[in-house]
Phi, psi and omega in degrees: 000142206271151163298314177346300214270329184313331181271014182263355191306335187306302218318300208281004192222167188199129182331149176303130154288113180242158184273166182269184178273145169258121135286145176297133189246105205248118213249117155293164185306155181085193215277329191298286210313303157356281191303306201280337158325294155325290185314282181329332174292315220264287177324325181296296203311325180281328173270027197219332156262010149278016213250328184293280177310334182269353165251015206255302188308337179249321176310340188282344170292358129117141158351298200301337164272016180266312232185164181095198212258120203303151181273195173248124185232145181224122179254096196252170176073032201244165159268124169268132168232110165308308199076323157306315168272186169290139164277169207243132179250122161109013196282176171230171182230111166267146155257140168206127193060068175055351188238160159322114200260308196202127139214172170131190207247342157245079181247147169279072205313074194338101174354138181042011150290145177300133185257167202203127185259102166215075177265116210142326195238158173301119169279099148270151174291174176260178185273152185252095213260130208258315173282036175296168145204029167335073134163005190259015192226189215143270161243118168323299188261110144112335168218075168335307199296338204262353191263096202229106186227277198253152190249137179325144157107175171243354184253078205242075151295347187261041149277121196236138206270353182290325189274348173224056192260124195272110165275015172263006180311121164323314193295343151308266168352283187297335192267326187263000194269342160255051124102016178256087183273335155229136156260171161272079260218109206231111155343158133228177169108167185042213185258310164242141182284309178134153193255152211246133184256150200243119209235126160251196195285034187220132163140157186236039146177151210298347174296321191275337144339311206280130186251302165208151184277342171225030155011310203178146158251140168239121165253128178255110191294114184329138172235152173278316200235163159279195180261168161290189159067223165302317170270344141285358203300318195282013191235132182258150202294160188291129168271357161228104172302292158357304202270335166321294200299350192282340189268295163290354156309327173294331207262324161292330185275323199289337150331278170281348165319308181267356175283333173263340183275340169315299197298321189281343189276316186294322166281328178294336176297298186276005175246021165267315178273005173263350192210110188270006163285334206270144194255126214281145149316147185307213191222133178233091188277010190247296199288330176296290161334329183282306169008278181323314199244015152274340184245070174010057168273343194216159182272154187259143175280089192277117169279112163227157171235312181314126180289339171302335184288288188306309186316291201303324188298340206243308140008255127354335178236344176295311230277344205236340190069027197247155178303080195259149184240137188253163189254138152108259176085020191266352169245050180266333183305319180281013183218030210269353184281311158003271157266013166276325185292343177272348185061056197211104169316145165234137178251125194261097150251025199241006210293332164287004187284181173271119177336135192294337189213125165309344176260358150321159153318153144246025148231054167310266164017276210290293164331326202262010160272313178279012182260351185278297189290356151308266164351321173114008196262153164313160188149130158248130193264136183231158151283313203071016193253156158332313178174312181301315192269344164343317184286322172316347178286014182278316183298304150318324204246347132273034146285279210299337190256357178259344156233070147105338198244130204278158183305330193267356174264324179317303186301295171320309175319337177237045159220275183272331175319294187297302166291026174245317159294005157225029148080024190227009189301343181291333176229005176224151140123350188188155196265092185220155204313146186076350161283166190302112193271079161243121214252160149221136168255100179253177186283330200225169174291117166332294174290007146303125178289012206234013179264143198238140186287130168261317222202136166224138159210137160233133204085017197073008182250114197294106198257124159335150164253108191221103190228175179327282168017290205264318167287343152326278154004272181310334193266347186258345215296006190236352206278160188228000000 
């Protein structure tokens, strides 16, 4: 994608709502502390209604697009780009019970399904964004309540991100009506965050949402310092380097303390239930949570940018045995022989940042998707951003393809790439019969900004394009 066009992303977006902020007020007796109790009253009520209207935006499109039983649709006459395949011209896509039915150029179109003409436009799967925290944030600044990421303490594995995702979160809506059908909806905070859920944009609770629900444990790996250069600048500096690294050395061992009383917890679990003489361990909900992913059934997320970090995090999971995935990644392109010989995916949520070090490129960054897959590591492009910017992922994986990186990996990178790398590959990530028919039909090459969504479906249910965004839109687009 051309810088040009690159200056075209407004087309597709339309500014952020943000609510204001309240100050705490400490009010003493008589009529002015009244009068200002009132003023205050009215501020909460003005900050508490875009929050209202803005989850107001996905609901309003009626029940029969939440949730009931997907129709039968046959979308013909279209370019199909599979992604797995060769594309297909002149195709049809059948959908029926939520799933991928029929493709191809002699496909049969089933009695009483809805036909969908769409010749001139493109079948893409949708897209996946792996470096969410998609319904769990709403406004960042200024309205805490709408803000649920982190849990007290640094050690929360039984935290589960599945349980406090609002699926009316404006940033659905805005974010799947460009073509982002599913995320990775990821804790933060402490040392473990707590596991991260895999979701797609549709549905009016996180059970109807949900592809799995416990995905993955995210870890924010002990670090010593903040970075230099560009990317540090705004960060202060350690006035004891020592005693930092002594601090994350604590933090690491307190890490694996438990990850091993997790493993010794699991065993001890099964030879209770395998022998009922063997005496059962008390109940542990932290150490029971850990179980899965100390014997690798499922991967743990490491958020690292550093090559020190990641050497240490692949390390570490050897040493532990675990599935490690790293989040972030911006100096992984510089280890990339590394981690293709560890076999250890990276999700690149760093591709807009700013250089890490002053003497970078400025277009390190912009380069290190296509320098991973040059080297052969698995790897997917994320925003990394919470939610309001999630809809931008189109955009990222043209940056990447505008350095170096081919239109056909660019495109796999927000498709199939990301659901093969959380283990959903069988069923998301590319358009073929029996996976989850989540579509998107556009005018134009998808990572183009300048390309417009005709037709969406997830889950096999055809969703209006309808978002904050577009009622924004609607309500000004006359103002005079």
């Amino acid at each position: 994608m051309s810088l040009k066009t690159f200056s075209h992303v407004a087309a597709r977006s339309v500014a952020n709502v943000f609510a204001p902020s309240v100050t705490n007020v400490v009010l003493r007796g008589g009529v002015g502390a009244r009068r200002m109790s009132f003023a205050l009253a009215a501020l909460l009520l003005l900050s508490v209604a875009p929050i209202a209207s803005a989850q107001q935006a996905s609901s309003t499109m009626g029940q029969q697009f939440m949730s009931g039983t997907p129709g039968t649709y046959a979308i013909r006459n279209a370019r199909i780009v599979t992604v797995s395949g060769a594309d297909i011209e002149n195709g049809t896509v059948v959908v029926r019970d939520g799933k991928i039915n029929a493709v191809g150029t002699n496909v049969a179109v089933p009695a009483g399904a809805i036909e969908i003409d769409a010749r001139g436009l493109s079948v893409y799967p949708g897209m996946i964004d792996l470096g969410t925290s998609m319904g769990l944030v709403e406004i960042p600044q200024g309205a805490n309540p709408t803000v649920d990421v982190a849990e007290v303490g640094d050690m929360n594995p039984n935290a589960q991100a599945f349980y406090g995702i609002n699926p009316h979160s404006a940033h659905v809506a805005v974010t799947r009506v460009n073509g982002v059908t599913s995320v990775l909806s990821s804790p933060s905070g402490g040392i473990i965050s707590g596991q991260a859920a895999f979701i797609n944009l549709l549905g009016s609770s996180p059970q109807e949402m949900s592809v799995e629900r416990t995905a993955a444990l995210v870890v924010n790996y002990p670090r010593a310092a903040g970075g230099g250069g560009f990317g540090g600048f705004f960060q202060q500096a350690q006035a004891n380097p020592a005693e930092a690294a002594t601090a994350r050395d604590r933090q690491v061992e307190q890490l694996r303390k438990l990850l091993r009383d997790a493993e010794a917890y699991g065993r001890a679990m099964d030879a209770a239930n395998s022998d009922r003489t063997v005496p059962r361990p008390d109940a542990d909900v932290v150490l029971a949570s850990l179980v899965p992913y100390v014997r690798g059934e499922r991967p743990v997320v490491f958020r690292a940018d550093r090559e020190s970090e990641i050497r240490a995090i692949v390390r570490f999971s050897e040493e532990l045995k675990l599935k490690p995935i790293i989040l972030g990644g911006n100096d992984a392109s510089k280890i990339a022989a590394f981690l293709k010989e560890k076999n250890v995916p990276v999700i690149l949520g760093g591709l807009f940042d700013l250089p890490s070090r002053e003497d970078d490129f400025y277009d390190v960054l912009y380069e290190s998707a296509a320098k991973l897959q040059q080297a052969g590591v698995r790897f997917a492009l994320s925003t990394g951003d919470q939610g309001a910017e999630v809809r931008d992922l189109p955009y990222r994986a043209g940056m990447a393809a505008a350095f170096g990186l081919s239109r056909a990996d660019a495109l796999k990178s927000v498709t199939l790439y990301p659901a093969q790398i959380m283990g959903v590959g069988d069923r998301l990530g590319s358009i073929e019969v029996g996976k989850i028919a989540n579509l998107v039909i556009t005018d134009g090459d998808l990572l183009e900004a300048r390309t417009h969504i005709r037709h969406l479906f997830i889950n096999g249910r055809q969703v209006p394009l309808n978002s904050r965004h577009t009622e924004l839109y609607d309500q000004f687009k006359n103002r005079k």
